[in-house]
N, C-alpha and C positions, 0 to 999 in steps of 0.2 A: 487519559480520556480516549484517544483512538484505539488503546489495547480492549478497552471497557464496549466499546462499539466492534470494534471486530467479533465480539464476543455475542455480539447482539445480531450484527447480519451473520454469523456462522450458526448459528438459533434460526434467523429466519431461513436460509436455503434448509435445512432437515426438519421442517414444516410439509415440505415436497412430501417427505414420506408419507408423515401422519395424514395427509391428506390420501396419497394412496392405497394406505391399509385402511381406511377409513369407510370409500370407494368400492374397493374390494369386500370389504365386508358386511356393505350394503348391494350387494350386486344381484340379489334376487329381488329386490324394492325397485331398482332403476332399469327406466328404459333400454330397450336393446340399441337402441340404433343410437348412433353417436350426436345427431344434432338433437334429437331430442332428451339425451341423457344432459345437452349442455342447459337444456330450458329448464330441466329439474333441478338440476342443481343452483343453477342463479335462484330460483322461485324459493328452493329448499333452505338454501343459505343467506339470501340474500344481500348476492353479489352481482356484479355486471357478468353479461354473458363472455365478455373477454375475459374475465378472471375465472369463471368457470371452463371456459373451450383450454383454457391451459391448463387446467387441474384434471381433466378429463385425456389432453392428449399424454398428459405424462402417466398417465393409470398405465397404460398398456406397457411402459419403459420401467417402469419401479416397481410394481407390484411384485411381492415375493415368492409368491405361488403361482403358477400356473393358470388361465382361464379355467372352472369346471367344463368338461365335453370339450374342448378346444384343442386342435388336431395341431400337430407338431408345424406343420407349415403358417400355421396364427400364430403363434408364440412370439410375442412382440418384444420379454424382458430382454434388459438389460444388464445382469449381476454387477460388474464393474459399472457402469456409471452409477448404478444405483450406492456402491459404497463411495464415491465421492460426493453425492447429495448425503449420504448419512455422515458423512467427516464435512459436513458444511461447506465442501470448497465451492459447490457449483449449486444453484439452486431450479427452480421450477421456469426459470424464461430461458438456460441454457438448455435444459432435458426439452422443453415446446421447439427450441430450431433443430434441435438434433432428431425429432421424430419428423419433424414437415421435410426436413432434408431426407429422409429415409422412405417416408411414403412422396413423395415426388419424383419414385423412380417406379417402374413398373410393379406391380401388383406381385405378380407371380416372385418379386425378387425381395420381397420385404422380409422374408423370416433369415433368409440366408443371408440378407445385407444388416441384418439386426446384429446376430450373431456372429459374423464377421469380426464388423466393427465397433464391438464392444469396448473392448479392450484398447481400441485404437483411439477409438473417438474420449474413452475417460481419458486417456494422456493428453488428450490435444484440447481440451475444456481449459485445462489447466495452464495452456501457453499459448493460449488468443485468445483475445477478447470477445464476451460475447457475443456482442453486436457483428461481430464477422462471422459466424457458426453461421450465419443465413447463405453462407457460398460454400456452404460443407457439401451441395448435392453436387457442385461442379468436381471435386476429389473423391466423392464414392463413384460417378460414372468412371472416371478413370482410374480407380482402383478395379473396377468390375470390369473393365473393359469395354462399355456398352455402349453404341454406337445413339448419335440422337435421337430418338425417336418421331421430331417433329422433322418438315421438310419445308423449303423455302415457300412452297406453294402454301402451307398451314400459316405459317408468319406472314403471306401477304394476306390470308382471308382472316385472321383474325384481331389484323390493323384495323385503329381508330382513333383518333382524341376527336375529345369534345368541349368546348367551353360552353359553361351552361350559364342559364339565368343571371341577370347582374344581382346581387343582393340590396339589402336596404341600403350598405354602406357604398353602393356603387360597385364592388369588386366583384370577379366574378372563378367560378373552378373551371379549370382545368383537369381533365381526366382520362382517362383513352390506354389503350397499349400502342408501342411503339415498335418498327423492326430492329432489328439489329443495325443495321447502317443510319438509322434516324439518331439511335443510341449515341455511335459513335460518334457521330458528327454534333452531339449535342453536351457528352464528355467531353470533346476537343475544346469545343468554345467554351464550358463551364472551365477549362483549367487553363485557356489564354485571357477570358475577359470576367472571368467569376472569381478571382483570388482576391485578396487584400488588396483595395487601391486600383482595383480593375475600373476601368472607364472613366476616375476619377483624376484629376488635375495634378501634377507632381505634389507630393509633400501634404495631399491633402488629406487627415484624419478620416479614417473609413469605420464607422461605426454600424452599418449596414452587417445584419445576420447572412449567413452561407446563403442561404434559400433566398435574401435579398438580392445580394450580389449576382446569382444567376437569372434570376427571375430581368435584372438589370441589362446584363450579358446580353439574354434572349430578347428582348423587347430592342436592344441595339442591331445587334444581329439581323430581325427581321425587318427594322427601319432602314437598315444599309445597305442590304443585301450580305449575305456569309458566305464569302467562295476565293477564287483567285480571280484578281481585276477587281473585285469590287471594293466598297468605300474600307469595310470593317474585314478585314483579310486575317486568315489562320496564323498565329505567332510563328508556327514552322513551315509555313506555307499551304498547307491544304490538310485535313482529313491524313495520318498516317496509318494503313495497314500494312503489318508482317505477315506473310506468308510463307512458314517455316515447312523444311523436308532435311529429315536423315538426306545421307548420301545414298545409302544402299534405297533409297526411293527414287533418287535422281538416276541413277544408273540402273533402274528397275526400265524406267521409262524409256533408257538409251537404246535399253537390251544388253545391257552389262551387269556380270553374275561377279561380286564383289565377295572375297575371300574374308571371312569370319566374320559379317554382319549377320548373322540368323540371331533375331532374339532381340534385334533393335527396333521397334515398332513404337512407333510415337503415336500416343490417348487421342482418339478425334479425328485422327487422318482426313484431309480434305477440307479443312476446317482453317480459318485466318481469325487473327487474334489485333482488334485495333489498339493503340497504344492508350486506349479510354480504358482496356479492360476487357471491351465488348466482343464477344464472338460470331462468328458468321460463316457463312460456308464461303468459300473459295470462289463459288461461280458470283456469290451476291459480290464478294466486295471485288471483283474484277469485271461486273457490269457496272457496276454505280460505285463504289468509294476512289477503289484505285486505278482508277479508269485514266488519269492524268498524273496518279504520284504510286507505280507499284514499284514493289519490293520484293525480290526474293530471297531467303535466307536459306542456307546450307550448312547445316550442322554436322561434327564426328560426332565421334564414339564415347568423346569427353563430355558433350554439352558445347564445343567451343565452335566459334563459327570460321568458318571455310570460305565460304565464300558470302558476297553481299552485293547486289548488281539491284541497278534500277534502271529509269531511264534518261536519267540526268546526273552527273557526277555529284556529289554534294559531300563536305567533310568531316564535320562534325554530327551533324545530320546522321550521316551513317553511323556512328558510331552508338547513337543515342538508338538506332533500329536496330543492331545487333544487340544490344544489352533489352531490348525489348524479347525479344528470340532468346537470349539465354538467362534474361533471370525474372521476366513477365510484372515487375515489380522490387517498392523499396525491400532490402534484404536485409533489413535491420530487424530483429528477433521483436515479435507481438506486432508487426507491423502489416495493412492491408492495404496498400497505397497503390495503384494500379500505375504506369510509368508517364502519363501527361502529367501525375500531380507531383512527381517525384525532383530533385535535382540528382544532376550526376555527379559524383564524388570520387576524389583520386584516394584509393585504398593508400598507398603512400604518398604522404603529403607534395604538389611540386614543391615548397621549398626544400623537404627535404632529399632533394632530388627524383622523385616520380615522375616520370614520364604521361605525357597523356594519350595513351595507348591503350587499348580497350583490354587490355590482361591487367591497367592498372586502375580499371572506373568501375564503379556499381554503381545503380539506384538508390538512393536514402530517401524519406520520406523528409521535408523539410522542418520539419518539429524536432525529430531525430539530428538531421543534418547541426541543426544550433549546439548542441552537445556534443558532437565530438571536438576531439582535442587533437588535432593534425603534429603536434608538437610531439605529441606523447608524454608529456610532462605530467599534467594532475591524475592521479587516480581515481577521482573519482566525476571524470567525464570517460566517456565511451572512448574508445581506440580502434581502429580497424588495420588489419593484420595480411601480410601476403600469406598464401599458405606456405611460404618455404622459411617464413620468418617464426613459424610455430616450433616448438620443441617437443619432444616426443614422435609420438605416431606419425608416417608419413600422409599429408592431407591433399594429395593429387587431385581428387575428387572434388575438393572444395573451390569456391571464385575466391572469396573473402574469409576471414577470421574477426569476429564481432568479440571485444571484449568488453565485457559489461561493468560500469561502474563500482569500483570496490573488489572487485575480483582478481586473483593471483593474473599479472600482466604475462608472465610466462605460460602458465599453463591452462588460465581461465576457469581455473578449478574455484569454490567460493566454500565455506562451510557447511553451505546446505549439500555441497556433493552435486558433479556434473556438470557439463559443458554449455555453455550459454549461446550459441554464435547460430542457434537453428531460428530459422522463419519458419513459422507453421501456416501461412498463408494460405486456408484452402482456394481461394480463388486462383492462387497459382498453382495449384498443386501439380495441374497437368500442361504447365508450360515445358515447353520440350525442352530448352535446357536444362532443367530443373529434373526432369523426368532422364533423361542419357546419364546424368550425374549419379542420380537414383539405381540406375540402373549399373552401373560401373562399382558402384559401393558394392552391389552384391554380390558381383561377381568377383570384386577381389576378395571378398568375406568369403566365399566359399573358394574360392583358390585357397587360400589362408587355411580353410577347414579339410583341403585335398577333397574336398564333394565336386565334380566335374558335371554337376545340373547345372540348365539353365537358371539364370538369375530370377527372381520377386522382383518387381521394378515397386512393388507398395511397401518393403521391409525397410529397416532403418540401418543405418551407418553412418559414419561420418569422422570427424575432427578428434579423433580422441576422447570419442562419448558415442552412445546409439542414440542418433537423433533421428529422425522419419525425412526430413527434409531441410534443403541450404538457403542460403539466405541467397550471395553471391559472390562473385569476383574470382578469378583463377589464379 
């Protein structure tokens, strides 16, 4: 039955096509302009205008041919993604976040960010889940380099919520956009008091939906007061931001000219990363978040951290803010779990003597976490690997080794061919340790090749496979 169904949703994603040659070959009948090609089509078809604005954003990514008259800087195709909607792995709601991620960067940069990432973005469809392609624009700005366009003074003017009207049932919406620090601070208490069993009595069955439990959180939260001293206080103490720098940026600032860092440049520069995920600039979260709990973190050349200073000793603590700086999230392959929702995990088990020392913890998302096998005993639960415990290729570059269920324990090789152990998180894509690691890959690739260029910090390397990006652990 499930081979019979597979057979059925790989029919529906290369639908996507026929709807875009479809489109295309009605394109002297339809509207110029795109919101009103989406009323035509709902009218034409009818469908809702959601099911039309996505058959319409995908025209421009699949269509075979060219726009007629459309100057090489339009040129919106995709050839690769387009042959993975025609081999049904990916259908019409992956190609709609893969274009909103494309046009949600500068204008002038869409044909060159199309083409680009052609190629890049079909492989990475295929190793994360959907529903994460919505954080694909935060890994095109740092594969392009491009600085944010919005500035803290834009985020304060275009703050708002609003709760409106009670309804018949009494309830009423909430709506608004938020800054970045509202963000954060409202991640942190969605992953101390919004989990399973949050706010509830020990032992007590929590039948309550995601969106209940926070919605719970929040409403405690503002009855308590959420801060330090107050009734309902942060599980780690307050609101955590990292605020990560190379060294060759630290000794930039001293007036110290550091021998062979040229070409180490961290995505975002000036930029802090909350442990919710949330990003912000450096002055926001050192007026308002981490005004009473900062962090700074010091990274090499590895990815690995150097130093960690705050303004209170803490021990674990810390530990848990250096793995936020070098791997921004769980490291477990298909996984988007930002590091409040994560536990930390000893890559070798303490029993079997692992240490709990930050070369030996990653991030795991906790769904993942219930499957591994610390023993190393069943095959066919997940294993996590030091890299000096890999065979073959030398894996310096890597935190961890992810071996995937059912796959060779030695080599992680599977019958389908290739290495399992990559996280494609674009939401991480440009956490600095993730990015130094990235960047180390290529450059020993091109040692390896005797080519003596500077490194791609966007090409791929890795474990004994070309993977684009690590999961974690050193």
């Amino acid at each position: 039955m499930r081979d019979a169904y597979a057979l059925i949703e790989r029919a529906r994603k290369r639908l996507a096509i026929v709807d875009a040659e479809y489109l295309a070959a009605l394109a002297p009948e339809i509207p110029s302009s795109n919101h009103r090609k989406v009323a035509w089509l709902a009218e034409e078809s009818h469908i809702s205008r959601a099911e039309a604005r996505q058959r319409i954003s995908c025209l421009g990514r699949l269509r075979k041919e060219a726009e007629p008259f459309s100057s090489k800087s339009d040129d919106e195709r995709m050839p690769a993604l387009r042959d993975k909607v025609s081999e049904g792995v990916v259908g019409a709601d992956a190609v709609q976040k893969i274009d909103k991620a494309v046009k949600d960067l500068p204008k002038s940069e869409h044909a060159r960010v199309a083409q680009a990432l052609d190629e890049h973005a079909s492989e990475v469809v295929t190793q994360v889940r959907v529903d994460d392609l919505g954080a694909l624009s935060h890994r095109l700005r740092a594969m392009l380099g491009l600085d944010d366009p919005y500035t803290d003074e834009d985020r304060q003017r275009l703050r708002g919520v609003k709760v409106g009207p009670q309804r018949a049932d009494g309830m009423s919406r909430l709506t608004g956009l938020i800054t970045p620090h509202f963000a954060a601070m409202l991640k942190r208490l969605q992953a101390d008091y919004g989990r399973p069993g949050g706010l509830l009595e020990e032992g007590a069955k929590d039948e309550r939906a995601p969106e209940q439990r926070f919605h719970d959180a929040l409403e405690a939260a503002v009855d308590a007061g959420f801060g330090i001293g107050a009734t309902l206080k942060p599980v780690r103490g307050t609101t955590s931001v990292v605020t990560v720098a190379h060294i060759s940026d630290i000794a930039k600032i001293a007036g110290v000219k550091l021998q062979g860092t040229d070409g180490w440049k961290l995505p975002g520069m000036g930029k802090a990363i909350s442990d919710g995920g949330v990003r912000m600039s450096i002055a926001e979260a050192i007026e308002k978040v981490a005004a009473g709990n900062s962090f700074l973190q010091v990274l090499g050349d590895k990815g690995q951290s150097l130093f960690l200073g705050r303004s209170q000793r803490l021990g674990t603590m810390a530990q848990y803010l250096a793995l936020c700086g070098e791997e921004g999230g769980s490291s477990a392959p298909g996984k988007a779990t930002p590091p409040a929702m994560c536990d930390m995990h000893h890559i070798e088990s303490w029993t079997r003597g692992g240490a709990t020392d930050i070369s030996n913890l990653t991030f795991v998302d906790p769904g993942t976490h219930r499957k591994i096998d610390d023993n190393r005993s069943n095959d066919k639960s997940w294993w996590t690997l030091r890299p000096d415990e890999c065979e073959g290729e030398p894996v310096e570059t890597e935190r961890v080794v992810w071996i995937e269920p059912g796959k060779d324990r030695k080599t992680n090789d599977s019958s389908e061919g290739g290495n399992r152990n990559s996280n494609q998180d674009s939401n991480a894509f440009d956490n600095p340790g993730r990015w130094l690691r990235r960047i180390l890959r290529q450059k020993g690739a091109k040692r390896n090749q005797g080519d003596k260029d500077d490194a791609d910090p966007n090409g791929a390397g890795g474990c004994g496979a070309d993977v684009d990006d690590e999961g974690g652990g050193r």
